[in-house]
C-alpha positions as CSV (number, residue, x, y, z in Angstrom):
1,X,7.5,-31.5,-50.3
2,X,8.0,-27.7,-50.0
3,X,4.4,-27.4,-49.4
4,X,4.1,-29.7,-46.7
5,X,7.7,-28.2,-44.9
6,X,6.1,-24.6,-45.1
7,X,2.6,-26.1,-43.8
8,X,4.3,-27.9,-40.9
9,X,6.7,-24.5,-40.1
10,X,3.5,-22.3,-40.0
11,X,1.8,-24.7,-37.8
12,X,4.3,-24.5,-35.1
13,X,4.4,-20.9,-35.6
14,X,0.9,-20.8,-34.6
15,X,1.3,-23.7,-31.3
16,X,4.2,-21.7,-30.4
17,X,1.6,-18.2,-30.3
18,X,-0.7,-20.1,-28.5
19,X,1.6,-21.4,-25.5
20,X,3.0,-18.2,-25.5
21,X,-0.9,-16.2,-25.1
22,X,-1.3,-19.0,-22.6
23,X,1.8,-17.6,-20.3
24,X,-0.1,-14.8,-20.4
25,X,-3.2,-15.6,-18.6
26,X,-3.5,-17.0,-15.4
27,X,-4.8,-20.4,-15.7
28,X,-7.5,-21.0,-13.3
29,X,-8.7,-24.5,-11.8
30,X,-12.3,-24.2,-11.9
31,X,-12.9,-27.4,-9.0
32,X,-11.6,-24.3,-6.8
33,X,-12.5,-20.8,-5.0
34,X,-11.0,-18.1,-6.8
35,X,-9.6,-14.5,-4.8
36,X,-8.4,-11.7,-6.3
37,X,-6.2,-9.5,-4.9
38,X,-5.9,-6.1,-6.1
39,X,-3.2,-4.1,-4.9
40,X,-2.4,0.1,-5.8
41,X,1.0,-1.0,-7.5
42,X,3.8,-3.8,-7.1
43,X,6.7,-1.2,-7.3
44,X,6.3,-0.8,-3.4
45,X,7.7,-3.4,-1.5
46,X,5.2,-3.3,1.3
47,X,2.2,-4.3,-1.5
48,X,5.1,-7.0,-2.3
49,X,4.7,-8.4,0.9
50,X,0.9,-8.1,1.0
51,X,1.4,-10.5,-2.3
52,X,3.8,-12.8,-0.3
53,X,1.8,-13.4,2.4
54,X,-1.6,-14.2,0.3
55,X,0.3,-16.7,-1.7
56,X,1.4,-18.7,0.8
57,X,-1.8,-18.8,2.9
58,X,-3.7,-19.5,-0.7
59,X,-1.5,-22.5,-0.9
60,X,-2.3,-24.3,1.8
61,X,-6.1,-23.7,1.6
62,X,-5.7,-24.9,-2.4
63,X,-7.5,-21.4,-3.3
64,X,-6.9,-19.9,-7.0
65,X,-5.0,-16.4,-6.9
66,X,-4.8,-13.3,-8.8
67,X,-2.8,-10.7,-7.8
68,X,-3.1,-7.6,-10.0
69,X,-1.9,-3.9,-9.3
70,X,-2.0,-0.7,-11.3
71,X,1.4,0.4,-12.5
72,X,1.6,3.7,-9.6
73,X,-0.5,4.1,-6.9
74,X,-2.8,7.0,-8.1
75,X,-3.9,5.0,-10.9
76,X,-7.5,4.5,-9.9
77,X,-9.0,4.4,-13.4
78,X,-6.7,1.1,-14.1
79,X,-8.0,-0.6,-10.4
80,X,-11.3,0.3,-12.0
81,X,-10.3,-1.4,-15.5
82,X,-8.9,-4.7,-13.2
83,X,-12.0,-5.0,-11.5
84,X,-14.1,-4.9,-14.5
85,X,-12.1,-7.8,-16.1
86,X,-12.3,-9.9,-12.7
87,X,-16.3,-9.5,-12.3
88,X,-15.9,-11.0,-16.1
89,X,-13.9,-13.8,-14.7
90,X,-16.7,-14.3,-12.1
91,X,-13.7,-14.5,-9.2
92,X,-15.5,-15.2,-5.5
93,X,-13.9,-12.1,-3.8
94,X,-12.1,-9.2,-4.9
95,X,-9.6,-7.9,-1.7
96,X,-9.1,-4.8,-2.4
97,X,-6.4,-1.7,-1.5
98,X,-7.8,1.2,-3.3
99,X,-6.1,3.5,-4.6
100,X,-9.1,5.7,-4.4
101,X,-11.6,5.8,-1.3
102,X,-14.2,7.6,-2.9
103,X,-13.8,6.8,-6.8
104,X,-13.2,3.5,-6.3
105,X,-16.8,2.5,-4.9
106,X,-18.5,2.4,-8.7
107,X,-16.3,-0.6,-9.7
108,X,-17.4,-1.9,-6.1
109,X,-21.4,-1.2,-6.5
110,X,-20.6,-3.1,-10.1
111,X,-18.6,-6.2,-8.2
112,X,-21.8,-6.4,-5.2
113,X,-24.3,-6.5,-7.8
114,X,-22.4,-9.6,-9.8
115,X,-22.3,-11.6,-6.2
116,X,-18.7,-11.1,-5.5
117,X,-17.8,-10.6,-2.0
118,X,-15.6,-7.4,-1.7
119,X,-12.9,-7.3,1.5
120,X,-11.2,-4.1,2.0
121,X,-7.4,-4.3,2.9
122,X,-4.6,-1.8,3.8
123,X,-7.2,1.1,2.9
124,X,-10.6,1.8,3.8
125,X,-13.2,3.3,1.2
126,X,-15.1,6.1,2.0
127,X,-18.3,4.7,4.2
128,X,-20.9,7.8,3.7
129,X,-20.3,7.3,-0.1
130,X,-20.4,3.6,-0.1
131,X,-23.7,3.4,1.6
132,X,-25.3,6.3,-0.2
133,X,-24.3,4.3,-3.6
134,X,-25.6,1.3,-2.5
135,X,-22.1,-0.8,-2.3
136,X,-21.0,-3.4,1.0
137,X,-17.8,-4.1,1.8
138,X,-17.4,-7.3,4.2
139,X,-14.7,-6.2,6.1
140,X,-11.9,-4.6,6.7
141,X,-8.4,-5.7,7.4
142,X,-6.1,-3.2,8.1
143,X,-3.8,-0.8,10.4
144,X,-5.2,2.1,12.2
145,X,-3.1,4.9,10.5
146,X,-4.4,7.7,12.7
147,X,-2.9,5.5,15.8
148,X,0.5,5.2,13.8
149,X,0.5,8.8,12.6
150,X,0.4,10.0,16.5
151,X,3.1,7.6,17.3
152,X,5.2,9.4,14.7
153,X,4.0,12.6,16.1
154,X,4.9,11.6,19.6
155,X,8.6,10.1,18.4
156,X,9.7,13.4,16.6
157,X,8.0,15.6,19.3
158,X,10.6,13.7,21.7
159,X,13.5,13.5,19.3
160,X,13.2,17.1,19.2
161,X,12.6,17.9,23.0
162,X,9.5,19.3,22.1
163,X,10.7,22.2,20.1
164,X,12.1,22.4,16.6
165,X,11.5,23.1,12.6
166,X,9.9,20.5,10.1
167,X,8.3,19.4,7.3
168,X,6.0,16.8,5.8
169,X,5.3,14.6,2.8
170,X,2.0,14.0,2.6
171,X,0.6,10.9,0.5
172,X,-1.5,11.2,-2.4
173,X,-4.3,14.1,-1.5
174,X,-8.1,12.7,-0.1
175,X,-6.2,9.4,-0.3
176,X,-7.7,8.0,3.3
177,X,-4.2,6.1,4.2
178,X,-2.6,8.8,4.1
179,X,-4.9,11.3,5.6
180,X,-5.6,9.4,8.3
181,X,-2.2,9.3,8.9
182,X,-1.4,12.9,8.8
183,X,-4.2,14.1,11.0
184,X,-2.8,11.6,13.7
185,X,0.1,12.7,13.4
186,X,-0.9,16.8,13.9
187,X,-3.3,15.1,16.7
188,X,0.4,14.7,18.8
189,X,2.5,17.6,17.7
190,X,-0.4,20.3,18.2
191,X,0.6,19.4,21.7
192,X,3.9,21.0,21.5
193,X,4.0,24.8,20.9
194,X,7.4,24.8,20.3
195,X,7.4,22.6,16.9
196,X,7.0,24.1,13.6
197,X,5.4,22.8,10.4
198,X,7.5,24.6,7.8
199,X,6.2,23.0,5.2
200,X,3.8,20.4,4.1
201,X,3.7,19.1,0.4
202,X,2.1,16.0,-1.4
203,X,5.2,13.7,-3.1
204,X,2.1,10.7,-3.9
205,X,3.7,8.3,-2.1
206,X,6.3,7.9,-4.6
207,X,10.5,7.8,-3.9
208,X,11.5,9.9,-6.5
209,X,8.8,12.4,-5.9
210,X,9.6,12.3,-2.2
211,X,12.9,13.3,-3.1
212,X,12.2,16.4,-5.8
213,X,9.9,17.9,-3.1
214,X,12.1,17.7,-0.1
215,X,14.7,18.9,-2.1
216,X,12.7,22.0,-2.8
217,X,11.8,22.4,0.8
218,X,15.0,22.1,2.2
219,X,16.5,25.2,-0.3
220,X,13.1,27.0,1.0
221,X,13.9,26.5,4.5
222,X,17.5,25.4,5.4
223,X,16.8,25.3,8.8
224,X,14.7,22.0,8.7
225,X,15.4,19.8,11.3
226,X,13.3,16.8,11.7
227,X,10.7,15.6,8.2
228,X,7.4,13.2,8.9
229,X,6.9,11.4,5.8
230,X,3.5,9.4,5.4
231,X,5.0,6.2,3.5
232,X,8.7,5.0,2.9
233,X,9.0,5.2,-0.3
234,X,9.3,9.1,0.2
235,X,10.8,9.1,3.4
236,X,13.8,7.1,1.1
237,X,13.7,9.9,-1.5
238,X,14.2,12.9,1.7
239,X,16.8,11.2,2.6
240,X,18.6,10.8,-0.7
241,X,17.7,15.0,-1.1
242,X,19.4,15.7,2.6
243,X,22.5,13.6,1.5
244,X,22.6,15.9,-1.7
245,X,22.7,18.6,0.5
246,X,25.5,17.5,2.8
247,X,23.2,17.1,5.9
248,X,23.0,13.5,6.7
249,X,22.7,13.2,10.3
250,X,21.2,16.7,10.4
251,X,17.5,15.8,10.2
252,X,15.4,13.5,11.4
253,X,13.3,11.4,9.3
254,X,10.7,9.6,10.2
255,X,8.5,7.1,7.6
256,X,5.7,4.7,7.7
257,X,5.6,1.0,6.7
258,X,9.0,-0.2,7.8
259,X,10.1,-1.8,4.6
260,X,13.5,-3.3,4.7
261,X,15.3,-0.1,2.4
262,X,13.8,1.6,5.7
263,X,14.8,-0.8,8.4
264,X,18.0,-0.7,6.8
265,X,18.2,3.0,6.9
266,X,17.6,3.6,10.7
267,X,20.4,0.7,11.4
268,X,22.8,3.2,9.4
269,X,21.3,6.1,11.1
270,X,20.0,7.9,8.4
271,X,16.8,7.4,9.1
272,X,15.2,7.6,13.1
273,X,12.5,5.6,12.5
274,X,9.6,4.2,11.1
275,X,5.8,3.0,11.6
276,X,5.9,-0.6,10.9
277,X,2.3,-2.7,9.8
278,X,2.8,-6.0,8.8
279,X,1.4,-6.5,5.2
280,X,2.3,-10.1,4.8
281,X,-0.5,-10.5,8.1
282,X,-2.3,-8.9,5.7
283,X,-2.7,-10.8,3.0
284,X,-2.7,-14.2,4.9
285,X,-5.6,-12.7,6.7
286,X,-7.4,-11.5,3.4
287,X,-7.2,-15.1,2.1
288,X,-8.3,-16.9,5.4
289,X,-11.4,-14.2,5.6
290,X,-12.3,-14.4,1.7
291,X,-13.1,-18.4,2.2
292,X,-14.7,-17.5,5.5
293,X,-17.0,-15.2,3.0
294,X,-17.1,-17.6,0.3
295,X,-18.3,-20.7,2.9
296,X,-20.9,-18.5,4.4
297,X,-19.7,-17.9,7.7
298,X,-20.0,-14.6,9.7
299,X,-17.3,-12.2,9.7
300,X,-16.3,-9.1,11.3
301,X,-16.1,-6.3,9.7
302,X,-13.1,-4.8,11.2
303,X,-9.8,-7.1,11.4
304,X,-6.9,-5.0,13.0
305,X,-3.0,-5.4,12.0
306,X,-0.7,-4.2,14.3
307,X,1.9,-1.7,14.2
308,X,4.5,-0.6,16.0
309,X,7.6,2.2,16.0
310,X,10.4,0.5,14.8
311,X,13.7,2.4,15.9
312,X,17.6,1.4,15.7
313,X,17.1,0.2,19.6
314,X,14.4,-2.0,18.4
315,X,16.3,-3.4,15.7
316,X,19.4,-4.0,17.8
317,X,17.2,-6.0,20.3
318,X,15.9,-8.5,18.0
């Protein structure tokens, strides 16, 4: 009798590891098309929303979803990793934000060459590479970053009168988000002799980052006035360095994405303002053009997303 208890107890032991490996892995309905999405990370609230917005468009078209990110945004060797295991899975289309431009494009070559459609969104790869290594992307869905980086440009330039001290935190380095943000944005202030870039330092996109390296600048050069950062994440980190400083309301920040930390920010006034792109248009857009891929039909190979300057005026008006 013993025996037979200890039998039975192992057994559910063993049914109860199975459901639980089962949790683990996302069960996929065969009868249907399968997208990936794969994101930098899911500690930023804008590839949150990117997540948001292709989960609700994937329910109504009855598509099968994975989402899967890298833990931080540099981590291109993990997006790499991801896409090898989805190629496995034999997925349909692999959407893609990469966190690389350039060193992403192997793991893309590897994806074309299985038959999986590859869509690029928030972040273009590097075309001359692409095509030199053989790889196709079907499109892109995206902001144009350069345009929002000049609109940043042209805010501070006017928040400032045109003359004044500041700095920037620059994204991660040959990262084309962020670069194509930061040469629009010195595309609008070259225009104004009387501003001065103090300093300009990498913080990687990241909050806490953002806010070690603005600290630094700021005890470098106290007379700071105004700081361009190329995401949110570090724009929220200056300002937590300027309040350790005792100058809120001293400086004017200005970020990138419009998250809600952000939009809450600007309606306290400790931040000026912010580029907003609309990520959840993203990812509804990245589901409806993956099936377009998947069923054959044409599509283009740019698909904009707005953006816009989001200010406390703007805020207050809506």
């Amino acid at each position: 009798m013993r025996k037979l208890i200890n039998v039975i107890t192992i057994g559910v032991i063993l049914c109860l590891i199975m459901i639980s490996g089962c949790r683990d892995s996302e069960v996929i309905d065969e009868g249907k098309p399968t997208v990936a999405i794969v994101l930098k990370t899911l500690n930023n609230p804008f590839f949150i929303d990117i997540q948001l917005g292709a989960e609700e468009e994937a329910k109504k078209h009855n598509v099968n979803l994975l989402v899967q990110a890298a833990e931080r945004e540099i981590d291109v060797e993990k997006q790499m990793q991801i896409i090898e295991n989805l190629i496995q899975r034999k997925v349909d289309v692999i959407c893609l934000a990469a966190a690389g431009s350039k060193e992403i494009i192997p793991a893309i070559v590897k994806a074309n060459k299985a038959g999986i459609f590859v869509i690029a969104i928030d972040t273009r790869v590097d075309e001359k590479f692409l095509k030199q290594s053989g790889g196709k992307i079907s499109a892109f869905i995206g902001s144009d970053n350069f345009e929002g980086g000049r609109i940043a440009g042209e805010f501070i330039a006017e928040q400032l009168y045109g003359s004044g001290n500041m700095a920037i935190l620059e994204g991660v380095p040959g990262h084309e988000t962020g670069d194509a943000r930061l040469t629009g944005f010195h595309s609008a202030i070259r225009n104004y002799q009387g501003i001065k870039v103090l300093a300009s330092q990498t913080a990687n996109f990241e909050r806490d980052q953002g806010f070690n390296v603005f600290q630094n600048i700021l005890q470098a050069n106290p007379n700071i006035e105004a700081v361009f950062a190329c995401n949110d994440m570090m724009a929220l980190g200056a300002i937590e360095a300027i309040s350790a400083a005792g100058k809120t309301g001293d400086i004017i920040v200005v970020g990138f994405d419009a998250i809600q930390d952000s939009r809450r920010a600007i309606r306290e006034g400790t931040m000026a303002g912010s580029i907003a792109q609309y990520p959840k248009e993203m990812g509804r857009a990245a589901i409806e053009y993956a099936l377009k891929a998947i069923n054959g039909e044409s599509i283009p190979k740019e698909i904009p997303i707005k953006i816009e300057l989001i200010t406390k005026e703007k805020l207050e008006s809506n």
